[in-house]
mmCIF file of the N, C-alpha and C atoms, coordinates in Angstrom:
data_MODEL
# 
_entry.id   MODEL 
# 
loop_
_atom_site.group_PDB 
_atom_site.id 
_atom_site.type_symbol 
_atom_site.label_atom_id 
_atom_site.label_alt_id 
_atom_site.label_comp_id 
_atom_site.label_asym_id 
_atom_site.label_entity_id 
_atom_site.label_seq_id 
_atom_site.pdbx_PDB_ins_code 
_atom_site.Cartn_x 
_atom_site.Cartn_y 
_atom_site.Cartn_z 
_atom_site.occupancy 
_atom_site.B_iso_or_equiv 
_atom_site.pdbx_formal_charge 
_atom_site.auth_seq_id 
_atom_site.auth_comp_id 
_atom_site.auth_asym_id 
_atom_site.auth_atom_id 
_atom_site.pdbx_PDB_model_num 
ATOM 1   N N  . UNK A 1 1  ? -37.692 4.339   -14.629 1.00 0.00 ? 1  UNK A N  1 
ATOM 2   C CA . UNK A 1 1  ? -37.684 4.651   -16.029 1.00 0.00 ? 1  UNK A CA 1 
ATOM 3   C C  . UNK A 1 1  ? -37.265 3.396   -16.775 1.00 0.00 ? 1  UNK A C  1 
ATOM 4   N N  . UNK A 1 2  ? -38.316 3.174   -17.487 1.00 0.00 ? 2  UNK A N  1 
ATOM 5   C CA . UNK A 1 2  ? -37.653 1.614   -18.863 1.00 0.00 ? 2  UNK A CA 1 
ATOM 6   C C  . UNK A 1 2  ? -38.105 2.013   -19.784 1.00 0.00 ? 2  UNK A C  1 
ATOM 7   N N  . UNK A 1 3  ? -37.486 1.364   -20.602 1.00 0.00 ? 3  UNK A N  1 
ATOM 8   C CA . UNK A 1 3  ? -38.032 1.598   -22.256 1.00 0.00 ? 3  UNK A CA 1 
ATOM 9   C C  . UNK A 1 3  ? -38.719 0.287   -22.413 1.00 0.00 ? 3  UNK A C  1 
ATOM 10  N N  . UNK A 1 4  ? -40.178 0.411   -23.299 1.00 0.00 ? 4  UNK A N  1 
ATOM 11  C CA . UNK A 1 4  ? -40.684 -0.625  -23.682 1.00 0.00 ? 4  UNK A CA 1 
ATOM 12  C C  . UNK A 1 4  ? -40.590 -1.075  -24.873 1.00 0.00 ? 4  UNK A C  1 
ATOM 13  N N  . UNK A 1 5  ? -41.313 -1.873  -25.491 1.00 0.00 ? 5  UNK A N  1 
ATOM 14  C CA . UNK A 1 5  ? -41.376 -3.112  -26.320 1.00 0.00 ? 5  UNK A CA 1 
ATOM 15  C C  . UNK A 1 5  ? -41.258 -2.227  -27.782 1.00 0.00 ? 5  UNK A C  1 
ATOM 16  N N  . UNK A 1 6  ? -41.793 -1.082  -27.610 1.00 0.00 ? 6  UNK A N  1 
ATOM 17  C CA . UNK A 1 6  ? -42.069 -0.469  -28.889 1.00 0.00 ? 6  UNK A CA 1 
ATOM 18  C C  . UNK A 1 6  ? -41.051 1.083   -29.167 1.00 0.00 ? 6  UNK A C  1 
ATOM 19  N N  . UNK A 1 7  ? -39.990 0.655   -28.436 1.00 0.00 ? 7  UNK A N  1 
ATOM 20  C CA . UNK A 1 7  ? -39.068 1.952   -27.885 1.00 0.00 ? 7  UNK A CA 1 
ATOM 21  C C  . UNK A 1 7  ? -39.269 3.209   -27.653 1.00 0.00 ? 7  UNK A C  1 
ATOM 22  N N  . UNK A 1 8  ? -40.497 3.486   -27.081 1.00 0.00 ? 8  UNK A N  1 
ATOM 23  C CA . UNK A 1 8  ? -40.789 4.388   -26.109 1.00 0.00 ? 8  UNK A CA 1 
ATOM 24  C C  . UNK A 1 8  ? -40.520 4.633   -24.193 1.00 0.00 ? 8  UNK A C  1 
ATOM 25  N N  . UNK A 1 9  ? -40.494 5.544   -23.723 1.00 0.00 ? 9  UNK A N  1 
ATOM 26  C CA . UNK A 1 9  ? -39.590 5.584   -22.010 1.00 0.00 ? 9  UNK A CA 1 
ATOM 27  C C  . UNK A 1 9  ? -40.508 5.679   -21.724 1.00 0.00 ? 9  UNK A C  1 
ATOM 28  N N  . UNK A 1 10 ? -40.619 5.073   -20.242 1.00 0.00 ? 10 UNK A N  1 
ATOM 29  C CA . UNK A 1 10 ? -42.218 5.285   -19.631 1.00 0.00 ? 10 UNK A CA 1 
ATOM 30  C C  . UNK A 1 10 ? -41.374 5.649   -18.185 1.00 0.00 ? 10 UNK A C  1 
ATOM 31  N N  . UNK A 1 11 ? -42.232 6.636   -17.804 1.00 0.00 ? 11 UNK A N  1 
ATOM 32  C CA . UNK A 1 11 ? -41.033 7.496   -16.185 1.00 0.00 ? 11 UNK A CA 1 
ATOM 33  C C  . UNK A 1 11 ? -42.471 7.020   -15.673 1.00 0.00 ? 11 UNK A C  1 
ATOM 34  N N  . UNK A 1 12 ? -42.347 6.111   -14.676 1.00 0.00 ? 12 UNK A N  1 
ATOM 35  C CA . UNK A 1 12 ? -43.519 5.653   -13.229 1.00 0.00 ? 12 UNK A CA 1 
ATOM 36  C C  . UNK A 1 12 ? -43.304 5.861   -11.953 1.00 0.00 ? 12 UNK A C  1 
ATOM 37  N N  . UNK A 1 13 ? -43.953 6.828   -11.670 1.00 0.00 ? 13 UNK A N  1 
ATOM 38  C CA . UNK A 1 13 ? -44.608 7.473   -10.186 1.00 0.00 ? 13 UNK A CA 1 
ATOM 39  C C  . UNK A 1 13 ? -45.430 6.547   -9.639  1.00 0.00 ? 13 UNK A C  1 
ATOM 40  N N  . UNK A 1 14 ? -44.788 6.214   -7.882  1.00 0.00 ? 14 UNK A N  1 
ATOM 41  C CA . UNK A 1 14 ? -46.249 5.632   -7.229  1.00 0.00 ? 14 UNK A CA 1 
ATOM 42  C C  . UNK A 1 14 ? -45.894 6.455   -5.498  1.00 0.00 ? 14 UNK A C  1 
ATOM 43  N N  . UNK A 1 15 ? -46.919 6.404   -5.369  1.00 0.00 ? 15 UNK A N  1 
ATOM 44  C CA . UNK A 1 15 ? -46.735 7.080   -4.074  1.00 0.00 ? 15 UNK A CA 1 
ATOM 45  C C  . UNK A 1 15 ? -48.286 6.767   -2.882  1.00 0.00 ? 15 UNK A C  1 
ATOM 46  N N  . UNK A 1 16 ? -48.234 6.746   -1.453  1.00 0.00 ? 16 UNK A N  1 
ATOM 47  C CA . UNK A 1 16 ? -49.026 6.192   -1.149  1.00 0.00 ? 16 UNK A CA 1 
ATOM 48  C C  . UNK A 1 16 ? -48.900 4.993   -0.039  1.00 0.00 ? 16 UNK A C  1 
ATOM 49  N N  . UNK A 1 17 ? -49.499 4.321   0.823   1.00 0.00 ? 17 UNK A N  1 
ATOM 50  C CA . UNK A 1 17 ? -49.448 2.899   1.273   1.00 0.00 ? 17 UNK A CA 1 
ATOM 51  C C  . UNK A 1 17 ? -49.916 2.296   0.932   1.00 0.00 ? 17 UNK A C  1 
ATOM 52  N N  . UNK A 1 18 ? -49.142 1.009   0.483   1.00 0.00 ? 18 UNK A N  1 
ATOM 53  C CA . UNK A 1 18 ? -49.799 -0.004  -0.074  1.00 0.00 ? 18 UNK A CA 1 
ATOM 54  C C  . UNK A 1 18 ? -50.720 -0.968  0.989   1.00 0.00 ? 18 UNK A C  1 
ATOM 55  N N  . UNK A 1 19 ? -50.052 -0.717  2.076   1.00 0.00 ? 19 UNK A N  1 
ATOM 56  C CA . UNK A 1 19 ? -50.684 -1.789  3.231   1.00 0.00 ? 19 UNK A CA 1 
ATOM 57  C C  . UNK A 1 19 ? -51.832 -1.173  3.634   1.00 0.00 ? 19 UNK A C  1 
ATOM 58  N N  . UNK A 1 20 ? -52.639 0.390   3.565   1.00 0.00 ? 20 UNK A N  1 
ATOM 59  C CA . UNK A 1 20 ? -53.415 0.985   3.637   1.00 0.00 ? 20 UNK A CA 1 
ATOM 60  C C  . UNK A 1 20 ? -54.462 1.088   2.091   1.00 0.00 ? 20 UNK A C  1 
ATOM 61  N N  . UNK A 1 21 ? -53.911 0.494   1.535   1.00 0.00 ? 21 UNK A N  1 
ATOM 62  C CA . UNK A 1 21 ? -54.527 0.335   0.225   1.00 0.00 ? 21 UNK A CA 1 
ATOM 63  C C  . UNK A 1 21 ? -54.689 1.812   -0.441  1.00 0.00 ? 21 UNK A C  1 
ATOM 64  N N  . UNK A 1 22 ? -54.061 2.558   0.207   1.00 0.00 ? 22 UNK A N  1 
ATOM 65  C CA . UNK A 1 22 ? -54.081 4.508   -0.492  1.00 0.00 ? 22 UNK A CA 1 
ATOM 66  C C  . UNK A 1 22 ? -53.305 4.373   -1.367  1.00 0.00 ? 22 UNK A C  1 
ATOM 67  N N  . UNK A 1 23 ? -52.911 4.120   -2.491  1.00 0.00 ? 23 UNK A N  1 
ATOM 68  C CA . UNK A 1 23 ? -52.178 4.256   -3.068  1.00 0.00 ? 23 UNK A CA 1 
ATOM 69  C C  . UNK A 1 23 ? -52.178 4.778   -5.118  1.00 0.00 ? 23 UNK A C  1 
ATOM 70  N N  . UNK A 1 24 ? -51.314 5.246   -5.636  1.00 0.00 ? 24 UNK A N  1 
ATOM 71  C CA . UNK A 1 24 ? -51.982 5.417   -6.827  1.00 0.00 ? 24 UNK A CA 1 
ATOM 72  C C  . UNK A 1 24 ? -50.513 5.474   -7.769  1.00 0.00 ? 24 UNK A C  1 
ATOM 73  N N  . UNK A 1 25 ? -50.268 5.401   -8.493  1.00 0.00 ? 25 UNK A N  1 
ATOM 74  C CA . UNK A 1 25 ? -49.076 5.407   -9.525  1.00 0.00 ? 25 UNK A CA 1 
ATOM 75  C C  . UNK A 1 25 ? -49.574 6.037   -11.266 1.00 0.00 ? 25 UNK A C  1 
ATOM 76  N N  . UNK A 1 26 ? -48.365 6.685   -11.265 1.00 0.00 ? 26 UNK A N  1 
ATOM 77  C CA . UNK A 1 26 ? -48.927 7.171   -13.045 1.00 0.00 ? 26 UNK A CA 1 
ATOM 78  C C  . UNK A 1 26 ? -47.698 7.172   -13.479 1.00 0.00 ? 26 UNK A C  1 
ATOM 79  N N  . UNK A 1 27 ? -48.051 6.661   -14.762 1.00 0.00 ? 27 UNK A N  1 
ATOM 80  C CA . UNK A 1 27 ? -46.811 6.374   -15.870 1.00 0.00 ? 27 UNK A CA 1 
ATOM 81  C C  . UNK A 1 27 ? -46.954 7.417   -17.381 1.00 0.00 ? 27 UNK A C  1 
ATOM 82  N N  . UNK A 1 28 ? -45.834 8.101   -16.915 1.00 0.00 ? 28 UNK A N  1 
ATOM 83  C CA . UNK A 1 28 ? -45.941 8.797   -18.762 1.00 0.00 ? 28 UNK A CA 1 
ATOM 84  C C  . UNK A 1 28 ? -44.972 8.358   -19.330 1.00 0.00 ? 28 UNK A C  1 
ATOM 85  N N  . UNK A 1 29 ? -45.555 8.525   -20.650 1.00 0.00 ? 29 UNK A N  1 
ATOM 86  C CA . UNK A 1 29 ? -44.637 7.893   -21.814 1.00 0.00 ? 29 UNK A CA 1 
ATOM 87  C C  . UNK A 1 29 ? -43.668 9.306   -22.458 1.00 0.00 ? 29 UNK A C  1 
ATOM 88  N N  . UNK A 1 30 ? -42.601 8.886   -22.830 1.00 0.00 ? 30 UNK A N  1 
ATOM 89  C CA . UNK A 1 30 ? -41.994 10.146  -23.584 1.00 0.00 ? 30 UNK A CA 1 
ATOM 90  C C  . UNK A 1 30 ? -41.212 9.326   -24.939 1.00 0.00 ? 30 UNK A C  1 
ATOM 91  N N  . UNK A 1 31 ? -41.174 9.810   -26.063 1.00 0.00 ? 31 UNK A N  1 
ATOM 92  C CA . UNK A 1 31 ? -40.276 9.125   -27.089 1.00 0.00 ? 31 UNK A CA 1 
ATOM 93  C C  . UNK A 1 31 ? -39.001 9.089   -27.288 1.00 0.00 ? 31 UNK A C  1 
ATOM 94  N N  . UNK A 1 32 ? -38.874 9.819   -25.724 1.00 0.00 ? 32 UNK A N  1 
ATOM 95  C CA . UNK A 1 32 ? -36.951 10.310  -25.969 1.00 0.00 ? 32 UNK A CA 1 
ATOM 96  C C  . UNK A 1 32 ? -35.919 9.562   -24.910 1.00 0.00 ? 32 UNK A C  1 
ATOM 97  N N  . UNK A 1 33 ? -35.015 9.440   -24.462 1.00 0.00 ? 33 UNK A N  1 
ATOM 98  C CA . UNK A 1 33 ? -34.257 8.865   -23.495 1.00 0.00 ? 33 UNK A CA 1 
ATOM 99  C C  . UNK A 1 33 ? -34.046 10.264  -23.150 1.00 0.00 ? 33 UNK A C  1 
ATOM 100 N N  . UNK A 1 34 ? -33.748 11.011  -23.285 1.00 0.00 ? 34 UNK A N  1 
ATOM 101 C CA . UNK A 1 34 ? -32.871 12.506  -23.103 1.00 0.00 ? 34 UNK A CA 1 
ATOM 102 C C  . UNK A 1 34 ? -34.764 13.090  -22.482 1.00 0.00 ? 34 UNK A C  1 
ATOM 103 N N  . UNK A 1 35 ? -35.970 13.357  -22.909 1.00 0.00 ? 35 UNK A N  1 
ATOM 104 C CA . UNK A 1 35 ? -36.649 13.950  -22.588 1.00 0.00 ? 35 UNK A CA 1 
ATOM 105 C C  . UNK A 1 35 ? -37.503 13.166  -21.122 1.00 0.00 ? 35 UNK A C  1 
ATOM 106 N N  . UNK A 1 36 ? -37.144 11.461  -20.976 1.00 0.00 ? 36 UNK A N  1 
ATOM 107 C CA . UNK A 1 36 ? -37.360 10.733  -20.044 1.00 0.00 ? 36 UNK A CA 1 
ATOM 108 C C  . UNK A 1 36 ? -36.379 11.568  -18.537 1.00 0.00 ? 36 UNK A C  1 
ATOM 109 N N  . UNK A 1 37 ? -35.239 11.375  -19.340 1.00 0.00 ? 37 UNK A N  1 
ATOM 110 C CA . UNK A 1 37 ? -34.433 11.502  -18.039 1.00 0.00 ? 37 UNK A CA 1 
ATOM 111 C C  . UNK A 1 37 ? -34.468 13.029  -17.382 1.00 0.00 ? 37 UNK A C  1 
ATOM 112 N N  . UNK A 1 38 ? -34.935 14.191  -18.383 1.00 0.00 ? 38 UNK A N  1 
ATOM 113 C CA . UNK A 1 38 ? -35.070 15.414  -17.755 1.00 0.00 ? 38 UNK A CA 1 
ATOM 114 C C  . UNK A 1 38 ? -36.050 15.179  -17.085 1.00 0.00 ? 38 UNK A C  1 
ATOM 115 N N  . UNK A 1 39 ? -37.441 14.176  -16.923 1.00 0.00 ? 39 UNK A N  1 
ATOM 116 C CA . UNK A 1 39 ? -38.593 14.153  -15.789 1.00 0.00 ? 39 UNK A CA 1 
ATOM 117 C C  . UNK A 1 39 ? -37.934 13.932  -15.095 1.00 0.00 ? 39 UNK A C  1 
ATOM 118 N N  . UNK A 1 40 ? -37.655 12.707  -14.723 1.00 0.00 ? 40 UNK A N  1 
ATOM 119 C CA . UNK A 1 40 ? -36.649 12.293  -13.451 1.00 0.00 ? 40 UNK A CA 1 
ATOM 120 C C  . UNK A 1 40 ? -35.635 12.795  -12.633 1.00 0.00 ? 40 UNK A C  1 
ATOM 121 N N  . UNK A 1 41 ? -34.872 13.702  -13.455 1.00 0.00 ? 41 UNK A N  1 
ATOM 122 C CA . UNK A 1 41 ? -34.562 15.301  -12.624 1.00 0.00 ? 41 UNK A CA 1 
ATOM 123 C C  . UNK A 1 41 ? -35.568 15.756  -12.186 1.00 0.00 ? 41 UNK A C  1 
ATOM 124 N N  . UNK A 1 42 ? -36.253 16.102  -12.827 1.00 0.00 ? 42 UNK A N  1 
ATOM 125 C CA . UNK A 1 42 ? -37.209 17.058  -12.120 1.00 0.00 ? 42 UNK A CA 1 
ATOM 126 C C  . UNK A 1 42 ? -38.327 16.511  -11.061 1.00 0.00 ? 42 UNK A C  1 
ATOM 127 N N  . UNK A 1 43 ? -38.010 15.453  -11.202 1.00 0.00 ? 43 UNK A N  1 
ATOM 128 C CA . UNK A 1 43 ? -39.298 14.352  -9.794  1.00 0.00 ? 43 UNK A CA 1 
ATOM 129 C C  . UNK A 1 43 ? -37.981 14.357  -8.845  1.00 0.00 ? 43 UNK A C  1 
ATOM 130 N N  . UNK A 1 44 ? -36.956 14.149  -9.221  1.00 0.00 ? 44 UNK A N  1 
ATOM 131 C CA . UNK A 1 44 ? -35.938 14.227  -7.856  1.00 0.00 ? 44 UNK A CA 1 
ATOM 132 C C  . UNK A 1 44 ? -35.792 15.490  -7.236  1.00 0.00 ? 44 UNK A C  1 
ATOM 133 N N  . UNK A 1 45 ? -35.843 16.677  -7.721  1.00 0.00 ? 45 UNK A N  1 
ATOM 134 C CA . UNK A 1 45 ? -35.591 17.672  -6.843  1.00 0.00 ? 45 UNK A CA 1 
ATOM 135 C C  . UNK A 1 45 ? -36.843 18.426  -6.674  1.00 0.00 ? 45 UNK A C  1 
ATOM 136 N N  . UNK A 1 46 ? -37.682 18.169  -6.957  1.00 0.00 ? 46 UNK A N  1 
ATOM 137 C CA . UNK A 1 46 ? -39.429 18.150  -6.243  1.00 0.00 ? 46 UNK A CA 1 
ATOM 138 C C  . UNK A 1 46 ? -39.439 17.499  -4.970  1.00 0.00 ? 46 UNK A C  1 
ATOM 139 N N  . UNK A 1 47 ? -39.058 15.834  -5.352  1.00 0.00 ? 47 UNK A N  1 
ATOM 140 C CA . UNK A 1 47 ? -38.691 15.291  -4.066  1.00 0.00 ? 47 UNK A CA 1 
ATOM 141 C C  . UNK A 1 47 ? -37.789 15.794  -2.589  1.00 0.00 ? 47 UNK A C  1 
ATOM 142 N N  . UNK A 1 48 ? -36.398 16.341  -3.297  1.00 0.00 ? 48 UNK A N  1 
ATOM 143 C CA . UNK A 1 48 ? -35.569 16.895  -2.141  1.00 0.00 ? 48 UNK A CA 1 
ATOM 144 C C  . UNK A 1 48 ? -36.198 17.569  -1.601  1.00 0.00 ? 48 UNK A C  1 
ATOM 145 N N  . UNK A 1 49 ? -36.699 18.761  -2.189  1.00 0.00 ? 49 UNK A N  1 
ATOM 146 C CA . UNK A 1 49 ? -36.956 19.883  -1.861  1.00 0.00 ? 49 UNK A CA 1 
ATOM 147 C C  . UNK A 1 49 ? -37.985 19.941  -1.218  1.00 0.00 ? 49 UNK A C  1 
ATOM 148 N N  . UNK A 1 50 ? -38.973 18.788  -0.833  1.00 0.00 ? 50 UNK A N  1 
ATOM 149 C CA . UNK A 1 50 ? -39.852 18.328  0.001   1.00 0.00 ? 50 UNK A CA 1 
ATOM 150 C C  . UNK A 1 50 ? -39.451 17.532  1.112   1.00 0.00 ? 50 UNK A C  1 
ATOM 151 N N  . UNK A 1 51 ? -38.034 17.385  1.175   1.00 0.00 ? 51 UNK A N  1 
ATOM 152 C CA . UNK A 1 51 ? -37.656 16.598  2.066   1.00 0.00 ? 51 UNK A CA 1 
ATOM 153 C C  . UNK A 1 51 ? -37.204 15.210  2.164   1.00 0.00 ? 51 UNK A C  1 
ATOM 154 N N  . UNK A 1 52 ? -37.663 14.769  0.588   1.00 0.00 ? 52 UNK A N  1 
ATOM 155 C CA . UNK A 1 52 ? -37.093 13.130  0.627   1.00 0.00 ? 52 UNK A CA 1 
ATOM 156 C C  . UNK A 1 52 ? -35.849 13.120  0.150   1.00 0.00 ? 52 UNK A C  1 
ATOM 157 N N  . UNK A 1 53 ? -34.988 12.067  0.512   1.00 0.00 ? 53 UNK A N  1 
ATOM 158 C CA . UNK A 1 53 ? -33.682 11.871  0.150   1.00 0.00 ? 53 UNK A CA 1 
ATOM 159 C C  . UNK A 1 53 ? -33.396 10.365  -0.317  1.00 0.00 ? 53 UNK A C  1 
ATOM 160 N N  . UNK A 1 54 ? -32.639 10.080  -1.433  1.00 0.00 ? 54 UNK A N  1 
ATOM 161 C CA . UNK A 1 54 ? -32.344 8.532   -1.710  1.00 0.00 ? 54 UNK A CA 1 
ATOM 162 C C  . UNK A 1 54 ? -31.971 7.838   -0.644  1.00 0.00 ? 54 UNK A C  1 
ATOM 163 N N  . UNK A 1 55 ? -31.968 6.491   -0.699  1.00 0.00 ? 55 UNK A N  1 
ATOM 164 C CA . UNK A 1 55 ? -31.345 5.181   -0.235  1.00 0.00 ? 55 UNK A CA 1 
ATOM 165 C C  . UNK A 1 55 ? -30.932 4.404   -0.957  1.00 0.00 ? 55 UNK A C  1 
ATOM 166 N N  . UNK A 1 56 ? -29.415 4.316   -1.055  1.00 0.00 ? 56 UNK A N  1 
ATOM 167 C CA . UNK A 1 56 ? -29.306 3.141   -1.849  1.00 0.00 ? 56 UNK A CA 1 
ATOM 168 C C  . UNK A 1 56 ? -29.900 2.059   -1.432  1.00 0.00 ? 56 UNK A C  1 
ATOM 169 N N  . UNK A 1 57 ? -30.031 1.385   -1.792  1.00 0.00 ? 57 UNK A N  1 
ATOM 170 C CA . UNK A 1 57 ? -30.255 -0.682  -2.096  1.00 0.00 ? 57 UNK A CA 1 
ATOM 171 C C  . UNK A 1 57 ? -29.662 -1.397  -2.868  1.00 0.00 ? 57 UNK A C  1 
ATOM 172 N N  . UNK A 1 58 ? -29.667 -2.439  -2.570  1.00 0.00 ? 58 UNK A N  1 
ATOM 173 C CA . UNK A 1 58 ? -28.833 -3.522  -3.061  1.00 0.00 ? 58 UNK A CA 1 
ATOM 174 C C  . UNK A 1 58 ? -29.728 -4.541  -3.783  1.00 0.00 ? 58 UNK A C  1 
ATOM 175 N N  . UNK A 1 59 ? -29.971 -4.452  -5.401  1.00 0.00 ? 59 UNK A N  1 
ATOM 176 C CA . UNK A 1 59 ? -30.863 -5.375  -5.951  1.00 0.00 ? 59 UNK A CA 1 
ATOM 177 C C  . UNK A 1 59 ? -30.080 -7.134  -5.591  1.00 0.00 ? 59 UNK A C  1 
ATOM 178 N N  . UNK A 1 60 ? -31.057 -8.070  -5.482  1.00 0.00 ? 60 UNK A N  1 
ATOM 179 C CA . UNK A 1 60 ? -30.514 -9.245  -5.733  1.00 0.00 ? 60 UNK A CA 1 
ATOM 180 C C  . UNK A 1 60 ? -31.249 -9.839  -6.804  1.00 0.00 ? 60 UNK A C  1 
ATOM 181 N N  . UNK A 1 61 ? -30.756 -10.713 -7.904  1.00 0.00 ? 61 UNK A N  1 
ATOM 182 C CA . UNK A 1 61 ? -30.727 -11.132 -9.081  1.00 0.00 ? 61 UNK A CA 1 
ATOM 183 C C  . UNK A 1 61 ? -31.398 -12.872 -9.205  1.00 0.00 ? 61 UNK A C  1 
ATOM 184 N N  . UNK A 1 62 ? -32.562 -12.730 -9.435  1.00 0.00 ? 62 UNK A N  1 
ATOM 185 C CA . UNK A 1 62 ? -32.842 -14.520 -8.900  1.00 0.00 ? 62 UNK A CA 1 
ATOM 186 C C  . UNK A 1 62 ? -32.520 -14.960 -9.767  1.00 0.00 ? 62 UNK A C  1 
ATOM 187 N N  . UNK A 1 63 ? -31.705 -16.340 -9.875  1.00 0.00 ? 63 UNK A N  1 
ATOM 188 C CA . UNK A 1 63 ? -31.295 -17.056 -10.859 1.00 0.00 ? 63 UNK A CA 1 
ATOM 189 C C  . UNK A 1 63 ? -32.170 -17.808 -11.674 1.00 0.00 ? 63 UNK A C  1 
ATOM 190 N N  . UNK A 1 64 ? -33.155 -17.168 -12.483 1.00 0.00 ? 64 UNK A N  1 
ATOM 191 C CA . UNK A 1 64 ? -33.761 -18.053 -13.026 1.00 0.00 ? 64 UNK A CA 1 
ATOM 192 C C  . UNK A 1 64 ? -33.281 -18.259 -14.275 1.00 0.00 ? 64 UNK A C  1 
ATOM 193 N N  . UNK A 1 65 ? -33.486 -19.556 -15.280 1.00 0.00 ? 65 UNK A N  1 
ATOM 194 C CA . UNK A 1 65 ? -32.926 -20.115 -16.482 1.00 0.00 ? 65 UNK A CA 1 
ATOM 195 C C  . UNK A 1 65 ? -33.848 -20.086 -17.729 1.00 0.00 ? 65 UNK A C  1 
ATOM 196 N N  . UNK A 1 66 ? -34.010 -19.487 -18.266 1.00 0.00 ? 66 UNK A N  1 
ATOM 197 C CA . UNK A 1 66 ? -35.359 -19.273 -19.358 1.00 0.00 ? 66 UNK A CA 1 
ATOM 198 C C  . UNK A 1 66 ? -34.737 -20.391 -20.489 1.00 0.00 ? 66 UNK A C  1 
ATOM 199 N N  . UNK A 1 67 ? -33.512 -20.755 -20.678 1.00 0.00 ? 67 UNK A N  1 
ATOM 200 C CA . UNK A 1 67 ? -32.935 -21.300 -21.684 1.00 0.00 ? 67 UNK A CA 1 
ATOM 201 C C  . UNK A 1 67 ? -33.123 -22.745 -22.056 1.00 0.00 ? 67 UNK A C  1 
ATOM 202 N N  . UNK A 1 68 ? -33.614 -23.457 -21.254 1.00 0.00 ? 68 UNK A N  1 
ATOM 203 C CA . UNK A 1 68 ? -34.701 -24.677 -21.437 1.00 0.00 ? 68 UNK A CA 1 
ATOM 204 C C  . UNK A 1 68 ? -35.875 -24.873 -22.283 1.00 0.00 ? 68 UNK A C  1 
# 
């Protein structure tokens, strides 16, 4: 879930192998933060309830310098 350029939430689904090239993703837009984040409940316990469960991860942050 991000908000874009024009402050609208876009919640993006992908699902699929990528290394099999099956793959497909869909993005809806919602105008709300509050109506974004009720999808995302509701894609998570679609998910459980099918059997998937989180993993955390650990993002790493590349240092790049735009300020040049």
């Amino acid at each position: 879930m991000y908000q874009d350029l024009v402050g609208d939430w876009i919640v993006t689904q992908s699902w699929g192998d990528y290394t099999e090239n099956k793959c497909a993703c869909n993005q809806t837009v919602s105008t709300s933060y509050q109506d974004a984040r009720l999808m995302v409940r509701e894609i998570r316990k679609q998910l459980k309830r099918k059997g998937f469960r989180h993993v955390a991860r650990k993002e790493t942050q590349l240092g790049f310098e735009f300020d040049h």
